[in-house]
C-alpha positions as CSV (number, residue, x, y, z in Angstrom):
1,X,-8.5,10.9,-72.0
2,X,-11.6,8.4,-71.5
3,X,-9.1,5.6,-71.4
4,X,-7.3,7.1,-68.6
5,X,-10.3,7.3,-66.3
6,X,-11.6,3.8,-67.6
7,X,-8.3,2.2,-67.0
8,X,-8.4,-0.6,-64.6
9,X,-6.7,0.3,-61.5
10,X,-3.6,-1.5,-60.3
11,X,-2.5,-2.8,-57.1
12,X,0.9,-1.1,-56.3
13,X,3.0,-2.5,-53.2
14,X,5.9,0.0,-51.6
15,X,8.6,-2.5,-51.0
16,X,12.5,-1.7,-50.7
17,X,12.1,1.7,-51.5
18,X,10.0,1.5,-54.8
19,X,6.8,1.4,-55.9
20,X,5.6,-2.0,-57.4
21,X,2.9,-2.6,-59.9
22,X,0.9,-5.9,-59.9
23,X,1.5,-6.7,-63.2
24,X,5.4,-5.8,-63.2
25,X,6.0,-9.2,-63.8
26,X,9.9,-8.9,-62.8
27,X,8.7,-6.6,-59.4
28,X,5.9,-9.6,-58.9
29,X,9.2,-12.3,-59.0
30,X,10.9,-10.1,-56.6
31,X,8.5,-9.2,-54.7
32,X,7.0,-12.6,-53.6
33,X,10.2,-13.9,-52.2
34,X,9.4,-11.5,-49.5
35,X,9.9,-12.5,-46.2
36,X,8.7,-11.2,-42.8
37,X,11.4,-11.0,-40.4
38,X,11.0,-10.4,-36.1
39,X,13.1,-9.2,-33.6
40,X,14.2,-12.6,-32.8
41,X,15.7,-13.0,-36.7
42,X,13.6,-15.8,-37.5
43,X,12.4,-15.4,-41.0
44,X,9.0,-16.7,-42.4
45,X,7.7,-16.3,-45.9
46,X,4.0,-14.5,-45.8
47,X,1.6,-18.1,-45.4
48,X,-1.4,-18.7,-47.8
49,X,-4.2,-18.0,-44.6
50,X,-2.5,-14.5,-44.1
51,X,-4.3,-14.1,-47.9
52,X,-7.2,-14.1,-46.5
53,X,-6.7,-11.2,-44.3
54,X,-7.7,-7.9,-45.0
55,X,-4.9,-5.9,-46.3
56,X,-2.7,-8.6,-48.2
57,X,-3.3,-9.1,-52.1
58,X,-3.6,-12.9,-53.9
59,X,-0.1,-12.8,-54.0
60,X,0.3,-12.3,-50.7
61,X,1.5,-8.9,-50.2
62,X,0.5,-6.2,-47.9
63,X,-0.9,-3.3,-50.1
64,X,-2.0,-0.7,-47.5
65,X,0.9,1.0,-45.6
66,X,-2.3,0.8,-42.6
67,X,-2.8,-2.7,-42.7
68,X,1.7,-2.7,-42.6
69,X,1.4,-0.9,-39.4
70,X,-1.0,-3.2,-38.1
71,X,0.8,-6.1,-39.1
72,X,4.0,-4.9,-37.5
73,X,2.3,-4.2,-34.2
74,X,0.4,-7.6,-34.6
75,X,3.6,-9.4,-34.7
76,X,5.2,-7.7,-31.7
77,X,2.2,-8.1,-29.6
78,X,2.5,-11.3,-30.3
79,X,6.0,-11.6,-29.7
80,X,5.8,-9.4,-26.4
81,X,3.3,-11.9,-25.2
82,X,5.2,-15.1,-25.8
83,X,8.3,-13.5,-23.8
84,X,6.1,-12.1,-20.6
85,X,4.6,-16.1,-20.8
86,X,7.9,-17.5,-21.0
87,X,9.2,-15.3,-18.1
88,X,6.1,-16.1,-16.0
89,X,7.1,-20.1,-16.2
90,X,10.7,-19.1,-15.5
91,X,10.1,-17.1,-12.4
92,X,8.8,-18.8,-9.4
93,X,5.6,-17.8,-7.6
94,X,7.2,-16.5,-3.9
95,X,4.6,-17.3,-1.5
96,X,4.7,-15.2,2.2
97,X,3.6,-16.8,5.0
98,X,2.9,-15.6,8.7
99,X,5.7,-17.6,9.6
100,X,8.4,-15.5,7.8
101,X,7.3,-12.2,10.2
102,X,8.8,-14.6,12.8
103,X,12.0,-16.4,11.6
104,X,14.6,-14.1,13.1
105,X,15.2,-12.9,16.1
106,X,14.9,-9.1,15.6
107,X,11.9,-9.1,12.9
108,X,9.8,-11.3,15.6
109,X,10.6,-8.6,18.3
110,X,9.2,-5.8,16.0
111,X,6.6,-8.0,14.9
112,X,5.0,-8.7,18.7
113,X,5.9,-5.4,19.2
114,X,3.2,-4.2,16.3
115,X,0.9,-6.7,16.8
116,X,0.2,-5.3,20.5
117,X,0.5,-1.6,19.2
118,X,-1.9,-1.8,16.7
119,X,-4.5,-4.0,18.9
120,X,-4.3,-1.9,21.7
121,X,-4.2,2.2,19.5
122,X,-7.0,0.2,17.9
123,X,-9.0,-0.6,21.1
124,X,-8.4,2.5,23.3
125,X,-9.3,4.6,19.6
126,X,-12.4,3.0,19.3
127,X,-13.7,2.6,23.0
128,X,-13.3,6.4,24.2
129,X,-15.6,7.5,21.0
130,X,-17.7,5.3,21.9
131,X,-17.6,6.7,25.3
132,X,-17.5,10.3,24.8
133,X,-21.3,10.7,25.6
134,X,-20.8,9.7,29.0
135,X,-18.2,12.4,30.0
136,X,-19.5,15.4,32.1
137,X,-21.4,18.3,30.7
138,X,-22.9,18.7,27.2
139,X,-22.3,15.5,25.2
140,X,-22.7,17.4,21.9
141,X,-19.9,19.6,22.5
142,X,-17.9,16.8,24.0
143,X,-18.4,14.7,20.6
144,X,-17.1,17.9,18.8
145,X,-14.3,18.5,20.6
146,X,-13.6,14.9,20.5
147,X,-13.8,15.2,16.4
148,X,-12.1,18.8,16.1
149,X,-9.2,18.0,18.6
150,X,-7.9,15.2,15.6
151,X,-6.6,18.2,13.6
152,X,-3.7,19.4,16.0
153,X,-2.9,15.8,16.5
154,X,-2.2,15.0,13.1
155,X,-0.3,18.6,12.7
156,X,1.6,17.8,15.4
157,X,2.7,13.8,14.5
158,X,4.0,15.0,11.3
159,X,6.5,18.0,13.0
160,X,7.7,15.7,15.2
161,X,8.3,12.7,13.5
162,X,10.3,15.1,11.5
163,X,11.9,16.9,13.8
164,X,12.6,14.3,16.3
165,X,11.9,10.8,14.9
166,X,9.8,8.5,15.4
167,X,10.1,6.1,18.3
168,X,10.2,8.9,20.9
169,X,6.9,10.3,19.7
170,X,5.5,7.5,19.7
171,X,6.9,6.2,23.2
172,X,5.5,9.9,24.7
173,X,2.1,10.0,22.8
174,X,1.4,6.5,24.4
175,X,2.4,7.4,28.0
176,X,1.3,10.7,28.1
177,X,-2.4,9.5,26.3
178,X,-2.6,6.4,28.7
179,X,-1.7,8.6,31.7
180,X,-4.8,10.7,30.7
181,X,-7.1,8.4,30.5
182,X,-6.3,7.0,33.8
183,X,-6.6,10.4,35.2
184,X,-10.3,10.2,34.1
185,X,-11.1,7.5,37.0
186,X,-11.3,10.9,39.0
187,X,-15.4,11.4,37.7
188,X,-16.6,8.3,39.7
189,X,-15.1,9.8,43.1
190,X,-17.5,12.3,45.5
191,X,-15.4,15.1,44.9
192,X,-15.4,15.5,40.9
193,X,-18.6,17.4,40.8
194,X,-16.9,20.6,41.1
195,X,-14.0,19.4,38.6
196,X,-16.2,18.4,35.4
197,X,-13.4,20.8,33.3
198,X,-10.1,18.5,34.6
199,X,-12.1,15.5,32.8
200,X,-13.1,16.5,30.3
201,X,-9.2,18.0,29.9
202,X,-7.6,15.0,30.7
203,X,-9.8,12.9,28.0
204,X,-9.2,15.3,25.2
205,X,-5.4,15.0,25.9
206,X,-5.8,11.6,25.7
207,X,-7.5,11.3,22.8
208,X,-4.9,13.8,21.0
209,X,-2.6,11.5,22.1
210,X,-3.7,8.3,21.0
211,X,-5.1,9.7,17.9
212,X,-1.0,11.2,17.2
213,X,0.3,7.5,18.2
214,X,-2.2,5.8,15.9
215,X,-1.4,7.8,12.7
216,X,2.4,7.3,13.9
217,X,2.3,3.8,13.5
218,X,1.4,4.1,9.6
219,X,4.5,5.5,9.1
220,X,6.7,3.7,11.6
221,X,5.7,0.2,10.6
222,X,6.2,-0.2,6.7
223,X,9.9,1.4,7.6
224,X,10.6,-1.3,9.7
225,X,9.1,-4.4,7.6
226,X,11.5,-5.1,5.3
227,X,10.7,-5.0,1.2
228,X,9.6,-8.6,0.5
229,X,7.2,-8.8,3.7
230,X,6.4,-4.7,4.0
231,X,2.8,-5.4,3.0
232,X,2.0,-8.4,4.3
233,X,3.2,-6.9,7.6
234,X,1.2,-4.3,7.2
235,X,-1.3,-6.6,6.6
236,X,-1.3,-8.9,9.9
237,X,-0.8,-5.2,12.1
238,X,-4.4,-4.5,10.3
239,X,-6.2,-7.7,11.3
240,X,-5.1,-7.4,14.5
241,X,-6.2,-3.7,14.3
242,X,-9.6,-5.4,12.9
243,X,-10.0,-7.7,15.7
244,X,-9.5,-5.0,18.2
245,X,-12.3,-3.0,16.7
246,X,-14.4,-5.7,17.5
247,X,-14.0,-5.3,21.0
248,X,-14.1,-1.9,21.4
249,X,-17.7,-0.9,21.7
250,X,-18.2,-3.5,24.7
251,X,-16.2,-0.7,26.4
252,X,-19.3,1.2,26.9
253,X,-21.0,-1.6,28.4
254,X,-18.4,-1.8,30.7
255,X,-18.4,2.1,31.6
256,X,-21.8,1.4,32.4
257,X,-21.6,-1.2,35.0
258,X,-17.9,0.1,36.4
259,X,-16.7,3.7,35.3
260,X,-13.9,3.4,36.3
261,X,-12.7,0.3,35.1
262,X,-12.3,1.1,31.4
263,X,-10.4,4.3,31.3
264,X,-8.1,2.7,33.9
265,X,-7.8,-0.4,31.5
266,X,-7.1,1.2,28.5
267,X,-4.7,3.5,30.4
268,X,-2.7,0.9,31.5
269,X,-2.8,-0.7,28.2
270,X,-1.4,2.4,26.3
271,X,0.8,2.9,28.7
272,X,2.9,-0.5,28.7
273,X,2.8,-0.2,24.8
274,X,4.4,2.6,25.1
275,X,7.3,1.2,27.1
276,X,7.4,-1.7,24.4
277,X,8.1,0.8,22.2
278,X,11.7,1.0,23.2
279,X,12.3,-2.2,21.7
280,X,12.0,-0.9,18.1
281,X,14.7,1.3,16.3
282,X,14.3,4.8,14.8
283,X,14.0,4.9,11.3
284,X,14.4,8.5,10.4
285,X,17.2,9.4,8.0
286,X,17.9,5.8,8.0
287,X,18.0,3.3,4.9
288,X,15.0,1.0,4.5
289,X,15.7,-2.5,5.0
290,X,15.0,-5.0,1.9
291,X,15.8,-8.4,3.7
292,X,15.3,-9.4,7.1
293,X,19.1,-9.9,7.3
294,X,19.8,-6.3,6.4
295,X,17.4,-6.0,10.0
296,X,19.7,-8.4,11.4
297,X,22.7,-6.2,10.3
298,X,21.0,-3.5,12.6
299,X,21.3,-5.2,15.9
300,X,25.5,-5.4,15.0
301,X,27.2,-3.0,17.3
302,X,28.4,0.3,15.9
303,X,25.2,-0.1,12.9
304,X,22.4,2.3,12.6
Protein backbone atom coordinates (compact mmCIF):
# COMPACT_ATOMS: atom_id res chain seq x y z
CA UNK A 1 0.00 0.00 0.00
CA UNK A 2 3.00 2.38 1.08
CA UNK A 3 4.31 1.95 -2.40
CA UNK A 4 1.25 3.20 -3.93
CA UNK A 5 1.32 6.54 -2.10
CA UNK A 6 5.24 6.79 -2.48
CA UNK A 7 5.06 6.07 -6.16
CA UNK A 8 6.40 8.75 -8.25
CA UNK A 9 3.64 10.48 -10.05
CA UNK A 10 3.48 10.45 -13.82
CA UNK A 11 2.80 13.01 -16.35
CA UNK A 12 -0.28 11.71 -18.43
CA UNK A 13 -1.12 13.67 -21.75
CA UNK A 14 -4.94 13.12 -23.28
CA UNK A 15 -4.27 12.96 -26.92
CA UNK A 16 -6.50 11.25 -29.66
CA UNK A 17 -8.84 9.99 -27.40
CA UNK A 18 -6.48 8.17 -24.80
CA UNK A 19 -4.73 8.77 -21.96
CA UNK A 20 -0.76 8.73 -22.34
CA UNK A 21 1.81 7.98 -19.73
CA UNK A 22 5.28 9.64 -19.88
CA UNK A 23 7.10 6.70 -19.74
CA UNK A 24 4.84 4.73 -22.45
CA UNK A 25 7.67 4.61 -24.47
CA UNK A 26 5.52 3.60 -27.71
CA UNK A 27 2.67 6.58 -26.58
CA UNK A 28 6.00 9.03 -26.06
CA UNK A 29 7.01 7.97 -30.10
CA UNK A 30 3.54 8.71 -30.97
CA UNK A 31 2.86 11.31 -29.19
CA UNK A 32 5.83 13.65 -30.07
CA UNK A 33 5.06 13.67 -33.76
CA UNK A 34 2.27 15.89 -32.65
CA UNK A 35 1.52 18.68 -34.62
CA UNK A 36 -0.48 21.87 -34.00
CA UNK A 37 -2.67 22.62 -36.77
CA UNK A 38 -4.79 26.31 -37.45
CA UNK A 39 -7.67 27.20 -39.23
CA UNK A 40 -5.60 28.18 -42.15
CA UNK A 41 -4.19 24.22 -42.37
CA UNK A 42 -0.80 25.13 -41.93
CA UNK A 43 0.83 22.61 -39.63
CA UNK A 44 3.73 23.27 -37.23
CA UNK A 45 5.39 20.82 -34.88
CA UNK A 46 5.31 22.21 -31.02
CA UNK A 47 8.97 24.45 -31.07
CA UNK A 48 11.62 23.93 -28.31
CA UNK A 49 10.79 27.75 -26.65
CA UNK A 50 7.03 26.64 -26.39
CA UNK A 51 9.00 24.11 -23.56
CA UNK A 52 9.51 26.68 -21.67
CA UNK A 53 6.03 27.76 -21.28
CA UNK A 54 3.96 26.88 -18.49
CA UNK A 55 1.76 23.99 -19.29
CA UNK A 56 3.95 21.97 -21.84
CA UNK A 57 6.23 19.01 -20.52
CA UNK A 58 10.20 18.38 -21.68
CA UNK A 59 8.89 16.66 -24.46
CA UNK A 60 6.89 19.26 -25.42
CA UNK A 61 3.48 18.30 -24.85
CA UNK A 62 0.69 20.20 -23.27
CA UNK A 63 -0.29 18.33 -19.95
CA UNK A 64 -3.08 20.47 -18.56
CA UNK A 65 -6.41 20.42 -20.57
CA UNK A 66 -6.22 24.52 -19.00
CA UNK A 67 -3.17 25.44 -20.40
CA UNK A 68 -4.90 23.41 -23.97
CA UNK A 69 -7.63 25.89 -23.77
CA UNK A 70 -5.33 28.64 -23.48
CA UNK A 71 -3.16 27.57 -26.10
CA UNK A 72 -6.10 27.18 -28.55
CA UNK A 73 -7.39 30.71 -27.84
CA UNK A 74 -3.74 32.00 -27.91
CA UNK A 75 -3.44 30.77 -31.45
CA UNK A 76 -6.63 32.26 -32.68
CA UNK A 77 -6.06 35.55 -31.14
CA UNK A 78 -3.25 35.45 -32.86
CA UNK A 79 -4.60 34.46 -36.02
CA UNK A 80 -7.73 36.89 -35.69
CA UNK A 81 -5.17 39.57 -35.34
CA UNK A 82 -3.04 38.87 -38.35
CA UNK A 83 -6.35 38.86 -40.59
CA UNK A 84 -7.97 42.28 -39.07
CA UNK A 85 -4.01 43.64 -39.92
CA UNK A 86 -4.03 42.29 -43.23
CA UNK A 87 -7.59 43.66 -43.93
CA UNK A 88 -6.64 47.12 -42.48
CA UNK A 89 -3.60 47.30 -45.33
CA UNK A 90 -6.07 46.08 -47.88
CA UNK A 91 -8.82 48.58 -47.32
CA UNK A 92 -8.20 52.05 -48.07
CA UNK A 93 -8.55 54.90 -45.55
CA UNK A 94 -11.79 57.10 -47.24
CA UNK A 95 -11.06 60.48 -46.30
CA UNK A 96 -14.42 63.16 -46.40
CA UNK A 97 -13.78 66.42 -47.19
CA UNK A 98 -16.08 69.63 -47.16
CA UNK A 99 -15.92 69.54 -50.71
CA UNK A 100 -17.89 66.33 -51.17
CA UNK A 101 -21.21 68.13 -49.31
CA UNK A 102 -20.82 70.21 -52.57
CA UNK A 103 -20.14 68.07 -55.69
CA UNK A 104 -23.63 67.65 -56.97
CA UNK A 105 -26.13 69.74 -57.82
CA UNK A 106 -28.91 68.53 -55.45
CA UNK A 107 -26.63 67.69 -52.19
CA UNK A 108 -25.19 71.44 -52.53
CA UNK A 109 -28.79 72.77 -52.56
CA UNK A 110 -29.66 70.87 -49.31
CA UNK A 111 -26.40 71.64 -48.04
CA UNK A 112 -26.76 75.77 -48.28
CA UNK A 113 -30.11 75.07 -47.42
CA UNK A 114 -28.83 73.59 -43.74
CA UNK A 115 -26.08 75.57 -43.32
CA UNK A 116 -28.55 78.79 -43.20
CA UNK A 117 -31.13 76.74 -41.16
CA UNK A 118 -29.02 75.77 -38.53
CA UNK A 119 -27.07 79.31 -38.26
CA UNK A 120 -30.09 81.22 -38.15
CA UNK A 121 -32.56 78.32 -35.48
CA UNK A 122 -29.17 78.71 -33.74
CA UNK A 123 -29.11 82.58 -33.51
CA UNK A 124 -32.85 83.54 -33.04
CA UNK A 125 -32.73 80.30 -30.19
CA UNK A 126 -29.99 81.81 -28.42
CA UNK A 127 -30.83 85.70 -28.73
CA UNK A 128 -34.55 85.74 -27.48
CA UNK A 129 -33.24 83.77 -24.02
CA UNK A 130 -31.02 86.01 -23.71
CA UNK A 131 -33.64 88.55 -24.17
CA UNK A 132 -36.37 87.35 -22.21
CA UNK A 133 -35.66 89.70 -19.26
CA UNK A 134 -36.42 92.59 -21.11
CA UNK A 135 -40.08 91.66 -22.11
CA UNK A 136 -42.90 93.43 -20.13
CA UNK A 137 -44.01 92.40 -16.69
CA UNK A 138 -42.34 90.08 -14.20
CA UNK A 139 -39.10 88.76 -15.79
CA UNK A 140 -39.07 85.72 -13.49
CA UNK A 141 -42.22 84.45 -14.76
CA UNK A 142 -41.25 85.37 -18.29
CA UNK A 143 -37.98 83.19 -17.96
CA UNK A 144 -40.35 80.37 -16.79
CA UNK A 145 -42.67 80.47 -19.21
CA UNK A 146 -39.90 80.78 -21.62
CA UNK A 147 -38.39 77.30 -20.06
CA UNK A 148 -41.88 75.46 -19.42
CA UNK A 149 -43.32 76.43 -22.99
CA UNK A 150 -40.31 73.89 -24.57
CA UNK A 151 -42.46 70.87 -23.42
CA UNK A 152 -45.56 71.35 -25.84
CA UNK A 153 -43.10 72.20 -28.50
CA UNK A 154 -41.21 69.19 -28.46
CA UNK A 155 -44.74 67.10 -27.99
CA UNK A 156 -46.00 68.77 -30.70
CA UNK A 157 -42.69 68.34 -33.46
CA UNK A 158 -42.90 64.65 -32.87
CA UNK A 159 -47.00 64.34 -33.77
CA UNK A 160 -46.50 66.17 -36.65
CA UNK A 161 -43.58 65.09 -38.18
CA UNK A 162 -45.43 61.93 -37.93
CA UNK A 163 -48.50 62.71 -38.94
CA UNK A 164 -47.70 65.16 -41.65
CA UNK A 165 -43.92 65.07 -42.47
CA UNK A 166 -41.37 66.96 -42.13
CA UNK A 167 -40.83 69.82 -44.51
CA UNK A 168 -44.19 71.39 -43.91
CA UNK A 169 -43.63 71.57 -40.16
CA UNK A 170 -40.76 72.84 -40.52
CA UNK A 171 -41.65 75.45 -43.38
CA UNK A 172 -44.77 76.58 -40.78
CA UNK A 173 -42.81 76.60 -37.43
CA UNK A 174 -40.30 78.99 -39.12
CA UNK A 175 -42.96 81.45 -40.54
CA UNK A 176 -45.30 81.31 -37.97
CA UNK A 177 -42.11 81.71 -35.17
CA UNK A 178 -40.51 84.57 -37.28
CA UNK A 179 -43.94 86.24 -37.78
CA UNK A 180 -44.06 86.35 -33.94
CA UNK A 181 -41.15 87.77 -33.24
CA UNK A 182 -41.70 90.54 -35.65
CA UNK A 183 -44.98 91.16 -34.06
CA UNK A 184 -42.97 92.00 -30.80
CA UNK A 185 -41.60 95.40 -32.45
CA UNK A 186 -45.16 96.48 -31.09
CA UNK A 187 -43.50 97.17 -27.20
CA UNK A 188 -41.34 100.12 -28.47
CA UNK A 189 -44.50 101.99 -29.91
CA UNK A 190 -46.71 104.65 -27.44
CA UNK A 191 -49.57 102.56 -27.39
CA UNK A 192 -48.28 98.98 -26.04
CA UNK A 193 -48.56 99.99 -22.47
CA UNK A 194 -51.98 98.79 -22.25
CA UNK A 195 -51.05 95.49 -24.42
CA UNK A 196 -47.99 94.01 -22.25
CA UNK A 197 -50.20 90.40 -22.59
CA UNK A 198 -50.14 90.51 -26.85
CA UNK A 199 -46.12 90.57 -26.24
CA UNK A 200 -45.53 88.59 -24.17
CA UNK A 201 -48.07 86.14 -26.41
CA UNK A 202 -46.48 86.77 -29.45
CA UNK A 203 -42.81 85.91 -27.94
CA UNK A 204 -43.86 82.73 -26.41
CA UNK A 205 -45.40 81.61 -29.73
CA UNK A 206 -42.32 82.39 -31.16
CA UNK A 207 -40.27 80.72 -29.06
CA UNK A 208 -42.56 77.43 -29.29
CA UNK A 209 -41.95 77.79 -32.73
CA UNK A 210 -38.44 78.02 -33.15
CA UNK A 211 -37.80 75.79 -30.37
CA UNK A 212 -40.26 72.88 -32.65
CA UNK A 213 -38.14 73.99 -35.86
CA UNK A 214 -34.87 73.56 -34.13
CA UNK A 215 -35.46 69.99 -32.75
CA UNK A 216 -36.98 69.36 -36.40
CA UNK A 217 -33.87 69.79 -38.00
CA UNK A 218 -32.21 66.86 -35.94
CA UNK A 219 -34.30 64.67 -37.59
CA UNK A 220 -34.64 66.15 -41.00
CA UNK A 221 -30.99 66.55 -41.72
CA UNK A 222 -29.26 63.02 -41.12
CA UNK A 223 -32.32 61.82 -43.54
CA UNK A 224 -31.26 63.83 -46.12
CA UNK A 225 -27.25 63.37 -45.96
CA UNK A 226 -26.65 60.49 -47.50
CA UNK A 227 -24.65 57.32 -45.59
CA UNK A 228 -21.02 58.01 -46.45
CA UNK A 229 -21.23 61.87 -45.57
CA UNK A 230 -24.44 61.64 -42.87
CA UNK A 231 -22.12 62.57 -40.03
CA UNK A 232 -19.93 64.74 -41.35
CA UNK A 233 -22.91 66.70 -42.53
CA UNK A 234 -24.19 66.70 -39.44
CA UNK A 235 -21.01 67.86 -38.43
CA UNK A 236 -20.53 71.17 -40.61
CA UNK A 237 -24.66 72.03 -39.84
CA UNK A 238 -23.20 72.06 -36.00
CA UNK A 239 -20.28 74.41 -36.52
CA UNK A 240 -22.31 76.59 -38.24
CA UNK A 241 -24.81 76.15 -35.37
CA UNK A 242 -21.46 76.85 -33.08
CA UNK A 243 -20.67 80.00 -34.78
CA UNK A 244 -24.14 81.27 -34.57
CA UNK A 245 -24.06 80.89 -30.83
CA UNK A 246 -21.35 83.15 -30.81
CA UNK A 247 -23.25 85.87 -31.97
CA UNK A 248 -26.24 85.49 -30.25
CA UNK A 249 -25.84 87.20 -26.97
CA UNK A 250 -24.76 90.63 -28.76
CA UNK A 251 -28.55 90.46 -29.46
CA UNK A 252 -29.13 91.94 -26.18
CA UNK A 253 -26.80 94.64 -26.65
CA UNK A 254 -28.60 95.43 -29.57
CA UNK A 255 -32.10 95.36 -27.80
CA UNK A 256 -30.60 97.77 -25.64
CA UNK A 257 -29.63 100.51 -28.01
CA UNK A 258 -32.75 99.71 -30.70
CA UNK A 259 -35.66 97.37 -29.45
CA UNK A 260 -36.91 96.95 -32.15
CA UNK A 261 -34.35 96.10 -34.38
CA UNK A 262 -33.64 92.57 -33.16
CA UNK A 263 -36.86 90.96 -32.97
CA UNK A 264 -37.55 92.42 -36.42
CA UNK A 265 -34.12 90.93 -37.54
CA UNK A 266 -34.44 87.65 -36.31
CA UNK A 267 -38.01 87.61 -37.67
CA UNK A 268 -37.10 88.20 -40.97
CA UNK A 269 -34.32 85.75 -40.75
CA UNK A 270 -36.65 82.85 -39.63
CA UNK A 271 -38.89 83.75 -41.89
CA UNK A 272 -36.90 83.52 -45.25
CA UNK A 273 -35.49 80.20 -43.85
CA UNK A 274 -38.59 79.05 -43.80
CA UNK A 275 -39.30 79.78 -47.49
CA UNK A 276 -35.83 78.02 -48.21
CA UNK A 277 -37.23 75.22 -46.86
CA UNK A 278 -39.17 74.39 -49.89
CA UNK A 279 -36.16 73.52 -51.63
CA UNK A 280 -35.60 70.34 -49.57
CA UNK A 281 -37.75 67.02 -50.07
CA UNK A 282 -39.86 65.18 -47.46
CA UNK A 283 -38.37 62.25 -46.10
CA UNK A 284 -41.04 60.56 -44.30
CA UNK A 285 -41.90 56.97 -45.36
CA UNK A 286 -39.16 57.40 -47.72
CA UNK A 287 -35.84 55.22 -48.24
CA UNK A 288 -32.63 56.83 -46.91
CA UNK A 289 -30.28 57.69 -49.40
CA UNK A 290 -26.65 55.88 -49.28
CA UNK A 291 -24.86 57.79 -52.16
CA UNK A 292 -25.27 61.17 -53.30
CA UNK A 293 -26.34 59.67 -56.68
CA UNK A 294 -29.30 57.83 -55.11
CA UNK A 295 -30.12 61.92 -54.10
CA UNK A 296 -29.61 62.60 -57.67
CA UNK A 297 -32.08 59.73 -58.51
CA UNK A 298 -34.64 62.00 -56.44
CA UNK A 299 -34.70 65.07 -58.57
CA UNK A 300 -35.74 62.31 -61.73
CA UNK A 301 -39.31 62.94 -62.63
CA UNK A 302 -41.94 60.45 -61.43
CA UNK A 303 -39.19 59.52 -58.17
CA UNK A 304 -39.93 59.99 -54.55
Amino acid sequence: MESLFNEKEEDTVIYDGRIHTENDASSRDSIQAKVVSDSDGIISPISSEMSNISGFNTNGLLTDSRSIGDFGSSVLNNKNSDRSRRDKKESPIIRYRFSELMRSKSICRYSVVFFLIWFVDSLTYGAINNTVTYLPGDRYLNTFFYAVVEIPAYAITWMLSEKIGRRLPLIGFHIVGGFALMGTVIQTFDFAHSMKWLVVLLSMIGKLSLTAAFALIYVIVPELFPTNNRNFGLGVCQTFARSASLLSPHARILYRHIPWLSPLLLGILSTIVGLLSFLIPETRHTKLPDTIEEIEDWEKPGCC
